[in-house]
Backbone bond lengths (Angstrom), bond angles and torsions (degrees), N, CA, C in turn:
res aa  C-N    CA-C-N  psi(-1)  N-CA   C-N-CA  omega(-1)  CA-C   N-CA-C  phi
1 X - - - 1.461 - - 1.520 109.69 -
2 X 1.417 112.63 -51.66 1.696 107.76 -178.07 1.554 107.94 -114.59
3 X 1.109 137.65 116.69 1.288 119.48 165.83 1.466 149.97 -9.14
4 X 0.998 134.37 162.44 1.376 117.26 170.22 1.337 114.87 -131.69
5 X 2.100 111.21 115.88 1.300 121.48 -158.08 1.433 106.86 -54.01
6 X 1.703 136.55 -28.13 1.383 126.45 -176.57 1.916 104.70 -61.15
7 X 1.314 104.49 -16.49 1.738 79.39 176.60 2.053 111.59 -107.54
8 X 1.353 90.87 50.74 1.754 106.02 160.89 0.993 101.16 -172.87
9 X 1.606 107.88 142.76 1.475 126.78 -173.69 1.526 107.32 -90.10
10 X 1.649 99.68 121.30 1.743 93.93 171.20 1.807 97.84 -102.65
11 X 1.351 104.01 129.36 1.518 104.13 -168.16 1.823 86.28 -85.92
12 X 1.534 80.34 147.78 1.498 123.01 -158.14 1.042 143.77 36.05
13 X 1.757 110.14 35.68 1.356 125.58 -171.64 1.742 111.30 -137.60
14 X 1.507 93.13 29.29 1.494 111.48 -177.84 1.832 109.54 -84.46
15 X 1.755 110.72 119.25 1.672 99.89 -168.87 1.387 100.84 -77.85
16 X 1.469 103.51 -164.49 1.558 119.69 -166.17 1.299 98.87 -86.22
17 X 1.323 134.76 10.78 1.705 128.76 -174.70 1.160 109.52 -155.75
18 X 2.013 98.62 42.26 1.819 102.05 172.76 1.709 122.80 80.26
19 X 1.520 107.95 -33.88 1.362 104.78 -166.16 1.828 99.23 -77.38
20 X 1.318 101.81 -171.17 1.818 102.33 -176.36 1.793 90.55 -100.91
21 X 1.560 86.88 151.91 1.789 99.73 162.00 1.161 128.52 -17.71
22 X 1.105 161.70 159.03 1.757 138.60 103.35 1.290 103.63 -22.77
23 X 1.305 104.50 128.18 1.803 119.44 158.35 1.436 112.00 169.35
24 X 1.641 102.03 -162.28 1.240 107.09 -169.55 1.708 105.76 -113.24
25 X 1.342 101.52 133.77 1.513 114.76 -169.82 1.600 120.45 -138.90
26 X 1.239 119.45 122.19 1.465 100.40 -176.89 1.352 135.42 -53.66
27 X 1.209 86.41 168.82 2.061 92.42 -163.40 2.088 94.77 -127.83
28 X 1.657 69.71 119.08 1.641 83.55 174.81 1.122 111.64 -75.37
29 X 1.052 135.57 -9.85 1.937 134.65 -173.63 1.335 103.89 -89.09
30 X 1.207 108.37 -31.23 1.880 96.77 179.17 1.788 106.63 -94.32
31 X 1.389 99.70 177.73 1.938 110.93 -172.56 1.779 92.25 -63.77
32 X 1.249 89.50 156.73 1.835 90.19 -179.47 1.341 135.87 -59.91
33 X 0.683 121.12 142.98 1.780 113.18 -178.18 1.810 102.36 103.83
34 X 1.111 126.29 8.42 1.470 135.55 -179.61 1.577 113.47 -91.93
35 X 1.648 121.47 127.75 1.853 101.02 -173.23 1.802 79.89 -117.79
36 X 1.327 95.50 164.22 1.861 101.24 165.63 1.353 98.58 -136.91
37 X 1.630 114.51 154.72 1.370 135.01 170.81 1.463 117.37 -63.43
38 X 1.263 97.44 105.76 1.601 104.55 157.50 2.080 121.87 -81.93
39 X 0.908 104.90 124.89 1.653 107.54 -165.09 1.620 97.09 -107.80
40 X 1.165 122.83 38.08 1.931 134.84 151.99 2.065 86.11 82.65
41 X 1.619 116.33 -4.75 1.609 98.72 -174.31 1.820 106.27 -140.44
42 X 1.550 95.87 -33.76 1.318 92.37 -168.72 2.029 105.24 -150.37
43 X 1.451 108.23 153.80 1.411 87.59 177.99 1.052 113.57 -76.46
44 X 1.869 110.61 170.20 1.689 106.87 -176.28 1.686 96.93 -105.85
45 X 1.415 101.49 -148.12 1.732 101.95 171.00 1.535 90.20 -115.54
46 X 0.887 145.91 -3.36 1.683 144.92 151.12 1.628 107.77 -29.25
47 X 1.219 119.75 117.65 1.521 145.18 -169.14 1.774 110.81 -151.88
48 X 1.430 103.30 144.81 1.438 118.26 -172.07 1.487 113.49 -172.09
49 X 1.361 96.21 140.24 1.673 89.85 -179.98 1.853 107.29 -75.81
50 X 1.215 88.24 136.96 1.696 106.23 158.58 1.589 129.31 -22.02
51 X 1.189 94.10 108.51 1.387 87.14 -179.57 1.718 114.40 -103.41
52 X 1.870 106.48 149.25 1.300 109.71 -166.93 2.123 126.73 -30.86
53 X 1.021 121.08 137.77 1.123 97.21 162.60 1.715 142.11 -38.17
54 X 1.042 138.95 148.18 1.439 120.12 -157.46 1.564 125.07 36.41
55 X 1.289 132.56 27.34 1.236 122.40 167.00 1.443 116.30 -104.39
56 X 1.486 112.91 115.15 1.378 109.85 159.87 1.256 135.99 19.82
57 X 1.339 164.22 128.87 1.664 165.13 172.12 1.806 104.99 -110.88
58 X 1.094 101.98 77.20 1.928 83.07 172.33 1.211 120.20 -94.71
59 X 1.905 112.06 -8.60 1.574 114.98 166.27 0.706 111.33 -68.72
60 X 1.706 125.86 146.66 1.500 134.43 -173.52 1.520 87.52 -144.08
61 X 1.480 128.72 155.92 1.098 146.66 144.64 1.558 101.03 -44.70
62 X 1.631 104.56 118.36 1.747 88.65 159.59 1.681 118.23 -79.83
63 X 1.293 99.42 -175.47 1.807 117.61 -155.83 1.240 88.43 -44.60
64 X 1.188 100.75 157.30 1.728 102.94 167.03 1.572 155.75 56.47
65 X 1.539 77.63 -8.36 1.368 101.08 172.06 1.271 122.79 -57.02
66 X 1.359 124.27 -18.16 1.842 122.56 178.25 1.646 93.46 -78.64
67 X 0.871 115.02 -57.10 1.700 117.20 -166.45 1.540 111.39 -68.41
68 X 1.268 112.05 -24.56 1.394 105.16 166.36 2.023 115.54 -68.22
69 X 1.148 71.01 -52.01 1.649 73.65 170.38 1.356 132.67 -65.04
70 X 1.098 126.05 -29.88 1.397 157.18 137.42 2.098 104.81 -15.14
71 X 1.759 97.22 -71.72 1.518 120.00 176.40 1.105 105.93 -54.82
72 X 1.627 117.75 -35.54 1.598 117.63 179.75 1.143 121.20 -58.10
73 X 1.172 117.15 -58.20 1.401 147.33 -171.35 1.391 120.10 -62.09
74 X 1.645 114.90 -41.11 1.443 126.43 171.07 1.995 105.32 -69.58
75 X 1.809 114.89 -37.98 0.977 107.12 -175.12 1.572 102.30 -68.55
76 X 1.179 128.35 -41.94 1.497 120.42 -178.23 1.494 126.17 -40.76
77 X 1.404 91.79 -49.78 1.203 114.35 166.88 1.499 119.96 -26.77
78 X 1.205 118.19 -51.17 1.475 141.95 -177.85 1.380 101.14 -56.94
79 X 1.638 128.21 108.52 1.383 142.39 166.65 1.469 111.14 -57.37
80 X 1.502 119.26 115.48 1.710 128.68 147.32 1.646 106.86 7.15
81 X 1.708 92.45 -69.02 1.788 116.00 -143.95 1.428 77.56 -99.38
82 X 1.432 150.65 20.29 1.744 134.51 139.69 1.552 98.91 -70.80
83 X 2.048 108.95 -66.33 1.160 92.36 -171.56 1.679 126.23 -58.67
84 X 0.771 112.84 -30.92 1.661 124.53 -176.36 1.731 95.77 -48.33
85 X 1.184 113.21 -71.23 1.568 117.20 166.58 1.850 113.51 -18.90
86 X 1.012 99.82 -69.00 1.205 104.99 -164.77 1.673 123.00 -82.50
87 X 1.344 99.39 -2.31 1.421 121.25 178.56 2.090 96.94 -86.58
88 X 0.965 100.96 -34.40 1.730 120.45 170.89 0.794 112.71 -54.01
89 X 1.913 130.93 -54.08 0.966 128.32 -136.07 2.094 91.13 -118.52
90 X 1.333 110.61 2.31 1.770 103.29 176.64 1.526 97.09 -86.02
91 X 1.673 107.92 -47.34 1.362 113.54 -176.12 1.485 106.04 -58.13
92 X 0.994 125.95 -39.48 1.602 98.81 -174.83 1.593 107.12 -84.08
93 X 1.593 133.87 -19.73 1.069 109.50 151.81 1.278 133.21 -58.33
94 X 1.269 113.16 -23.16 2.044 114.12 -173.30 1.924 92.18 -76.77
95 X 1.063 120.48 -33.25 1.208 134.36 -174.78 2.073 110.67 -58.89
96 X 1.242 94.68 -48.79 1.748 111.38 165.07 1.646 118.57 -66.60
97 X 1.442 82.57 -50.20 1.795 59.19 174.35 1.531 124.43 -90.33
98 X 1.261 132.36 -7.67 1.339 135.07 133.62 1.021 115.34 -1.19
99 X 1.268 115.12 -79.79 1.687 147.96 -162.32 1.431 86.13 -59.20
100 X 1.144 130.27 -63.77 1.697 132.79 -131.83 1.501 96.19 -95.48
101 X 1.605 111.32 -10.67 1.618 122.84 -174.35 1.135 86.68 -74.26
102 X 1.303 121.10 -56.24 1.731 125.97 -144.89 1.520 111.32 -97.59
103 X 1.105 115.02 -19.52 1.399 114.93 157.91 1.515 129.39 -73.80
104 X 1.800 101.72 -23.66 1.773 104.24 151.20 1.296 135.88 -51.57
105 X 1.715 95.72 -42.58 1.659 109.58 -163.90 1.578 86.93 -81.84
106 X 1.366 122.77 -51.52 1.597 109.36 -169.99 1.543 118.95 -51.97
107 X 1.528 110.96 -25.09 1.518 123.38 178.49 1.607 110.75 -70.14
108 X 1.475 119.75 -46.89 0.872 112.76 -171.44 1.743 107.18 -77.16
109 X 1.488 128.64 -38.87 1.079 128.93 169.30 1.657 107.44 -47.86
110 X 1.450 152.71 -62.39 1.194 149.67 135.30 1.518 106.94 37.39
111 X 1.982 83.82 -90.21 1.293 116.68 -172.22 2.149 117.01 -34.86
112 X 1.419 96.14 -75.47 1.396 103.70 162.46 1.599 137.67 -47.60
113 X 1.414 96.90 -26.19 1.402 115.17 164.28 1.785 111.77 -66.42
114 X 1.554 125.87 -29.27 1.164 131.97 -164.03 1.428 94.84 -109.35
115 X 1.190 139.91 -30.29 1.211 154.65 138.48 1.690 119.62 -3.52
116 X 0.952 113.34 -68.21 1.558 150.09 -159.17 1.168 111.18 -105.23
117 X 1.937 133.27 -48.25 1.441 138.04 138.26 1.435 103.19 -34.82
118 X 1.445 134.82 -76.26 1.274 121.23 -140.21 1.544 115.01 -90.14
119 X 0.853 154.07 144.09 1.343 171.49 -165.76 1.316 107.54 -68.44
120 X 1.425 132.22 110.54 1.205 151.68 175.60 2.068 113.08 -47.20
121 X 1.249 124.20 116.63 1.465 98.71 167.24 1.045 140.49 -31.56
122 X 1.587 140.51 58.11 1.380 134.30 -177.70 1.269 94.01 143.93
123 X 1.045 151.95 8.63 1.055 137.31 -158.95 1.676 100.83 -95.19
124 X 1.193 121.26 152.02 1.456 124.91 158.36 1.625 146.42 -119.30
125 X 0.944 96.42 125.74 1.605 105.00 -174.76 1.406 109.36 -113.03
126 X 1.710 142.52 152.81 1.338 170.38 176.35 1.283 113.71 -74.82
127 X 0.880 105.03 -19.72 1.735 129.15 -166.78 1.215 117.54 -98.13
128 X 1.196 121.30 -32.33 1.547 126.21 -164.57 1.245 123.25 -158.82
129 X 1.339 115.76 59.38 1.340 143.38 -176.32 1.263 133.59 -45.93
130 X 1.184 160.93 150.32 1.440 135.09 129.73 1.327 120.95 -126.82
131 X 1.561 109.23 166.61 1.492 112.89 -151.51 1.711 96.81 -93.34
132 X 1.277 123.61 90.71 1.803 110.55 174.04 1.174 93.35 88.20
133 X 1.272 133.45 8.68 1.804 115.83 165.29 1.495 106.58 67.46
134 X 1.133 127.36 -5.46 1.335 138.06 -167.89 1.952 94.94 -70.99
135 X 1.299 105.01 141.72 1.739 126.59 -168.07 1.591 89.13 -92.44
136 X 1.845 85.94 122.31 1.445 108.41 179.14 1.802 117.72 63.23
137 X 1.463 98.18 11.96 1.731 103.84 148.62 1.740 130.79 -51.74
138 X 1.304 127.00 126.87 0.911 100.31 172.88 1.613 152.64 -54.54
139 X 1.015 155.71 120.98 1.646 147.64 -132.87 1.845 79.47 -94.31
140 X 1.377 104.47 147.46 1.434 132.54 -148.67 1.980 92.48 -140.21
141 X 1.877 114.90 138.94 1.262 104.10 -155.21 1.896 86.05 -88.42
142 X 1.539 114.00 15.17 1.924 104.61 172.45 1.604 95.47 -75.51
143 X 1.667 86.87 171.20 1.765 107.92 160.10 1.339 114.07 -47.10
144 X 1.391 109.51 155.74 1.534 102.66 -176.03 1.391 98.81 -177.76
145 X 1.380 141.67 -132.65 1.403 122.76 172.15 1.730 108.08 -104.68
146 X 1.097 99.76 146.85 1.588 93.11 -171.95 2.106 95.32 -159.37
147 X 1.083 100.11 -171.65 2.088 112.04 167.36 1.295 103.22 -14.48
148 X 1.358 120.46 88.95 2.142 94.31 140.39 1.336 127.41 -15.54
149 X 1.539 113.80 113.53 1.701 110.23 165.23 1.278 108.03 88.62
150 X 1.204 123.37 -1.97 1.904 137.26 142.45 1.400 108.27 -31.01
151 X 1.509 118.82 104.28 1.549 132.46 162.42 1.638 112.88 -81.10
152 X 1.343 109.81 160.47 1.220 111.93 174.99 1.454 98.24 -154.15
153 X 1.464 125.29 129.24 1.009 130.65 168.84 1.329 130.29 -44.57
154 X 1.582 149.45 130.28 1.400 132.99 174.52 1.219 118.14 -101.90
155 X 1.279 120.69 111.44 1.548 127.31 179.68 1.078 129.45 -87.12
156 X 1.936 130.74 2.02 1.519 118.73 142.08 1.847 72.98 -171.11
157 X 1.388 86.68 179.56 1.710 120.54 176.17 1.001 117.09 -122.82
158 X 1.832 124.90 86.36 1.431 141.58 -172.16 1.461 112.47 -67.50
159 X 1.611 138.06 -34.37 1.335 126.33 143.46 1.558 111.76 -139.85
160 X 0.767 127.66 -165.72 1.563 153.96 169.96 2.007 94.57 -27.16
161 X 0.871 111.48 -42.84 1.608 103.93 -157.86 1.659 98.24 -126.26
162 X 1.598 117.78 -26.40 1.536 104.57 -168.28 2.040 103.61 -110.02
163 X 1.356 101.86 129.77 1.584 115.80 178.05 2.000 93.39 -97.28
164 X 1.322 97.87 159.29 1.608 92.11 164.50 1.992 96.06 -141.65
165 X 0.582 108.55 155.64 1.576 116.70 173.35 0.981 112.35 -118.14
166 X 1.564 102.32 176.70 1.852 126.87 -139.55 1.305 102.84 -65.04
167 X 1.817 121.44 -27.29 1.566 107.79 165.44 1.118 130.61 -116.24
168 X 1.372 117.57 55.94 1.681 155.30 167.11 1.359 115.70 51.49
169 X 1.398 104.44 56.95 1.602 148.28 172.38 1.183 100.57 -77.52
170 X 1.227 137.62 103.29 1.344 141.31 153.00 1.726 115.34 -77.08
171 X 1.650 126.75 117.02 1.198 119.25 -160.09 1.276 90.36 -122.61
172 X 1.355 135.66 128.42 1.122 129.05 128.19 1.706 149.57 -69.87
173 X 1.606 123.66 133.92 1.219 127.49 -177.77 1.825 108.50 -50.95
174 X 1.497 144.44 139.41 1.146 154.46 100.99 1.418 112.98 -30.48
175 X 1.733 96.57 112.20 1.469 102.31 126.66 1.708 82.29 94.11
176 X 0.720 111.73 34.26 2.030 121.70 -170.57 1.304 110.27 -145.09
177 X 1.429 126.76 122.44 1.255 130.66 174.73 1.536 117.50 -99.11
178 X 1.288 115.27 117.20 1.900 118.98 -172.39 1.580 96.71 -56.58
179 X 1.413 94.82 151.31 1.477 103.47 -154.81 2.226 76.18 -112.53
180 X 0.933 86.54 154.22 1.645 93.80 -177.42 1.856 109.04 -134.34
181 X 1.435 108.37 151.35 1.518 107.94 -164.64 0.944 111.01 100.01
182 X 1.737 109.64 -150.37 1.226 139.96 171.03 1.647 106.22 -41.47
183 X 1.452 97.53 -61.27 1.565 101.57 -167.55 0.946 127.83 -68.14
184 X 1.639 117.00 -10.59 1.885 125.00 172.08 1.476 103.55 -67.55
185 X 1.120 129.97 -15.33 1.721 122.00 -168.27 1.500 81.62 -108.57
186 X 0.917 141.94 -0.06 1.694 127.10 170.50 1.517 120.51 -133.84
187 X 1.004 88.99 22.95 1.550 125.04 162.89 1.502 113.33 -110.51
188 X 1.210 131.37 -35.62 1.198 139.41 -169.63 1.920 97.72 -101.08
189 X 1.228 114.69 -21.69 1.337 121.04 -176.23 1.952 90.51 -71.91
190 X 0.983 105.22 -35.61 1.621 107.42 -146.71 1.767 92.35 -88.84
191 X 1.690 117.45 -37.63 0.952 108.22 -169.30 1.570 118.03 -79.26
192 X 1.133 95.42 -20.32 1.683 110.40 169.28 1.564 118.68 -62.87
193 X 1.353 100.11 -36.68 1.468 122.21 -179.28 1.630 108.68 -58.26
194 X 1.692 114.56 -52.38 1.258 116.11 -176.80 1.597 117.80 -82.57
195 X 1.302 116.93 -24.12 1.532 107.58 -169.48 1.629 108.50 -132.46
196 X 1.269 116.75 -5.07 1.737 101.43 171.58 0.900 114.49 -78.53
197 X 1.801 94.58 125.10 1.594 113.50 170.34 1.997 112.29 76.97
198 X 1.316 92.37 27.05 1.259 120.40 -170.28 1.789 116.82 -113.70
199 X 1.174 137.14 114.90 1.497 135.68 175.76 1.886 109.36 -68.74
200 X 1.238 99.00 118.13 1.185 111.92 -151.41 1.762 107.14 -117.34
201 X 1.211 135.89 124.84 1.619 128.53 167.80 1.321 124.26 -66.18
202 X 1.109 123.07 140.49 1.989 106.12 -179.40 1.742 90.49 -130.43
203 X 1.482 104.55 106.05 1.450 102.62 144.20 1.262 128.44 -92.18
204 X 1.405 113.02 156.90 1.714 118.10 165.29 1.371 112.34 -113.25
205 X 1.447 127.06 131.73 1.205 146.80 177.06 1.559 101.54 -112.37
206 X 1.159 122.28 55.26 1.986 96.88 -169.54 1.222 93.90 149.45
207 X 1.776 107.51 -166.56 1.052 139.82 -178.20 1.622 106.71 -44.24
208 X 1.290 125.67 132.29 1.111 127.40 170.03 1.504 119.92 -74.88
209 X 1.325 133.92 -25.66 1.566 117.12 -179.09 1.845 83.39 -137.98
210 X 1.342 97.46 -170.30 2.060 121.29 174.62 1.460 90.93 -123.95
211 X 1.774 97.68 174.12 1.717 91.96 172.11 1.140 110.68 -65.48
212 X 1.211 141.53 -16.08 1.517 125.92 -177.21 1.356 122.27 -82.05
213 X 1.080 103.04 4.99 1.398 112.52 -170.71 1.452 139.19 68.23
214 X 1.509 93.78 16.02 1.830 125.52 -172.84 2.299 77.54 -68.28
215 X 1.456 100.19 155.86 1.356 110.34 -166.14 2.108 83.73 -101.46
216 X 0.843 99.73 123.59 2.448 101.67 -177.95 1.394 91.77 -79.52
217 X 1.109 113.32 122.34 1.561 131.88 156.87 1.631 142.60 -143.41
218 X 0.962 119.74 123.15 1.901 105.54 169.74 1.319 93.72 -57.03
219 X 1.575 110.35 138.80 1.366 140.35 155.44 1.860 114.90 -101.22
220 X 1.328 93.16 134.40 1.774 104.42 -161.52 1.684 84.67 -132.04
221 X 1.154 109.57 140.32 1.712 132.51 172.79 1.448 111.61 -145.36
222 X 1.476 104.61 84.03 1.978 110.24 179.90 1.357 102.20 64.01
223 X 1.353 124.43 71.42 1.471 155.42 -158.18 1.561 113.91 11.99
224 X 1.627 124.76 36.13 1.276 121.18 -136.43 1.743 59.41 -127.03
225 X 1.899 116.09 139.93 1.274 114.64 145.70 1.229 129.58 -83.53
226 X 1.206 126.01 142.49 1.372 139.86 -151.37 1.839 90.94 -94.41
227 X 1.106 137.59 -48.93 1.426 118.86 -157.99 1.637 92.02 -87.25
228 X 1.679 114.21 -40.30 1.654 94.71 -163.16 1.687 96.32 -76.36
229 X 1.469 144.78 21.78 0.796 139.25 178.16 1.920 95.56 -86.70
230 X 1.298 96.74 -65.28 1.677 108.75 -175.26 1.892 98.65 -41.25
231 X 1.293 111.66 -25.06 1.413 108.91 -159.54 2.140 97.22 -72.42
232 X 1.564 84.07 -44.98 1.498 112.04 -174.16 1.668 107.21 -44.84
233 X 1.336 115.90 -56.37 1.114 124.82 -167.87 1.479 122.77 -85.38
234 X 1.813 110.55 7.38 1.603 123.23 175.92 1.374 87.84 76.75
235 X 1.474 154.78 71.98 1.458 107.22 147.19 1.614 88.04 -149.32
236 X 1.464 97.43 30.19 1.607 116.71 168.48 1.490 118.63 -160.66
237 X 1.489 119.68 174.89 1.078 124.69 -179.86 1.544 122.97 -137.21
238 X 1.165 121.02 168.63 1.216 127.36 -154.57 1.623 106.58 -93.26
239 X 1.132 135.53 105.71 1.645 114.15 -161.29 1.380 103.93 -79.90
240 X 1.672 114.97 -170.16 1.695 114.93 -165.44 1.451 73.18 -128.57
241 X 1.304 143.36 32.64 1.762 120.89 137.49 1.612 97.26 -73.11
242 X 2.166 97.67 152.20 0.770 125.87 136.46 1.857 126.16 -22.36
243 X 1.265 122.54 112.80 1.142 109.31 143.11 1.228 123.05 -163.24
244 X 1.713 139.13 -155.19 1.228 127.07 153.01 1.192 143.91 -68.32
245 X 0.892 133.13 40.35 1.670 145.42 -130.28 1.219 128.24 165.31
246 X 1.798 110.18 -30.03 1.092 113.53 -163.96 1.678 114.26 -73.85
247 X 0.995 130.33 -33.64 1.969 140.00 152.09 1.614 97.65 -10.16
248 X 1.350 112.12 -81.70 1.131 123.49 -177.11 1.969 125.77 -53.54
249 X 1.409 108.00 -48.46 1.357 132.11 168.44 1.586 94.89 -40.08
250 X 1.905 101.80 -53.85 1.919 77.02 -166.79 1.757 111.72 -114.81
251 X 1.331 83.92 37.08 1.930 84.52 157.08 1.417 93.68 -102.71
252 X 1.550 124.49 -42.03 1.133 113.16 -167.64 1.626 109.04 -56.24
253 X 1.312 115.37 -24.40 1.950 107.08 -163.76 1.235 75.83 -99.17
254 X 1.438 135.76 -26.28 1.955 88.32 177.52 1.616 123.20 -72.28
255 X 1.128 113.48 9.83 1.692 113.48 -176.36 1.165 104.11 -96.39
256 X 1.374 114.29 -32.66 1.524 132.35 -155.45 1.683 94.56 -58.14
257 X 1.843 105.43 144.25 1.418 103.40 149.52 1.807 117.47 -98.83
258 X 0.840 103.89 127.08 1.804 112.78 161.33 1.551 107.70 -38.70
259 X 1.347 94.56 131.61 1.788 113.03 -172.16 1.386 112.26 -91.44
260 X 1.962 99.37 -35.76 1.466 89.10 175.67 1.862 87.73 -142.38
């Protein structure tokens, strides 16, 4: 379409590597009398009519003008249907992680949902009992494991170690030895002190009932344990059964002072 200034010599505007000057040179593609900008590598879109032989040139391309044009030319370059492509392809990423947002939050909602449904290890409930923890025992209408953080009212303190509640639940303390003598009436002072008429937690660590059929549980009153408390205050002891707790139960009674 336009010539190429290396095949005519512009005398004295020949560069150091053969090619022609920067300048202005006619352009055979346009009507005659038309010059275009040579930029020392490539033509620009810079056009002007011809000026007389021997007359002066004081127009110059301003600064930068090859490279702007240059920037032009590369942006043109750039196909409709590239960007369109790629305008496709953010949206369906913003579109993924959407998805992958909301399938977190629904997971974690799930989670807490099964959380709060399912029954805590130890926890006790009145409602949903079992006889010896034994698999595929029948469920019994006493406490038994049921809700994390399930209260139950206490409706008196029959001795030193056994509470019964408001629906004639007889519970026995874990991991507590009845204090006898002197100290059973101040033991029974103390246990009365912490939980009558008091909303009370019942975990199970263990055996589900005694022979008497007292229901074995840690007792919790405002996350405070109720037997290693009695242990705390001397007017009980730490027994040598097995249990979950018991490690702790008898560091606590070795510190303990005796009440009576």
């Amino acid at each position: 379409m336009r010539g190429d200034p290396s095949a005519r010599t512009a005398p004295g505007r020949g560069g150091r590597d053969g090619r022609p000057a920067a300048g202005w040179y006619p352009d055979y593609a346009a009507p005659s009398g038309h010059e275009r900008y040579w930029d020392g590598e490539a033509w620009t879109e810079l056009t002007r009519a011809a000026r007389p032989v021997g007359a002066a040139s004081t127009e110059e391309p301003r600064a930068g003008a090859a490279s702007i044009t240059r920037a032009r030319l590369a942006m043109s370059a750039v196909s409709p249907r590239g960007v369109g492509v790629a305008l496709i392809v953010l949206a369906v990423l913003v579109g993924v992680l959407v998805l992958v947002e909301r399938d977190s939050r629904d997971s974690e909602g799930e989670g807490a949902a099964q959380t709060v449904s399912q029954p805590a290890d130890g926890a006790a409930s009145p409602d949903a009992g079992t006889n010896g923890g034994d698999e595929g025992a029948t469920p019994s209408a006493d406490p038994g494991d049921g809700a994390p953080g399930r209260t139950f009212e206490v409706a008196e303190v029959s001795d030193p170690l056994t509470l019964v509640l408001t629906n004639d639940v007889a519970v026995r303390l874990v991991g507590v030895d009845a204090p006898v003598g002197a100290c059973a009436a101040e033991a029974l002072a103390v246990m009365d002190e912490l939980v009558q008429g008091r909303d009370v937690v019942l975990v199970r660590r263990g055996p589900d009932r005694d022979a008497e059929g007292h229901l074995l549980r840690y007792v919790e009153r405002d996350g405070v344990d109720v037997g290693m408390r009695l242990i705390q205050r001397g007017v009980a002891t730490a027994s040598a059964e097995a249990h979950a707790r018991g490690a702790i139960y008898r560091r606590v009674g070795a510190r303990a002072t005796p009440a009576c």
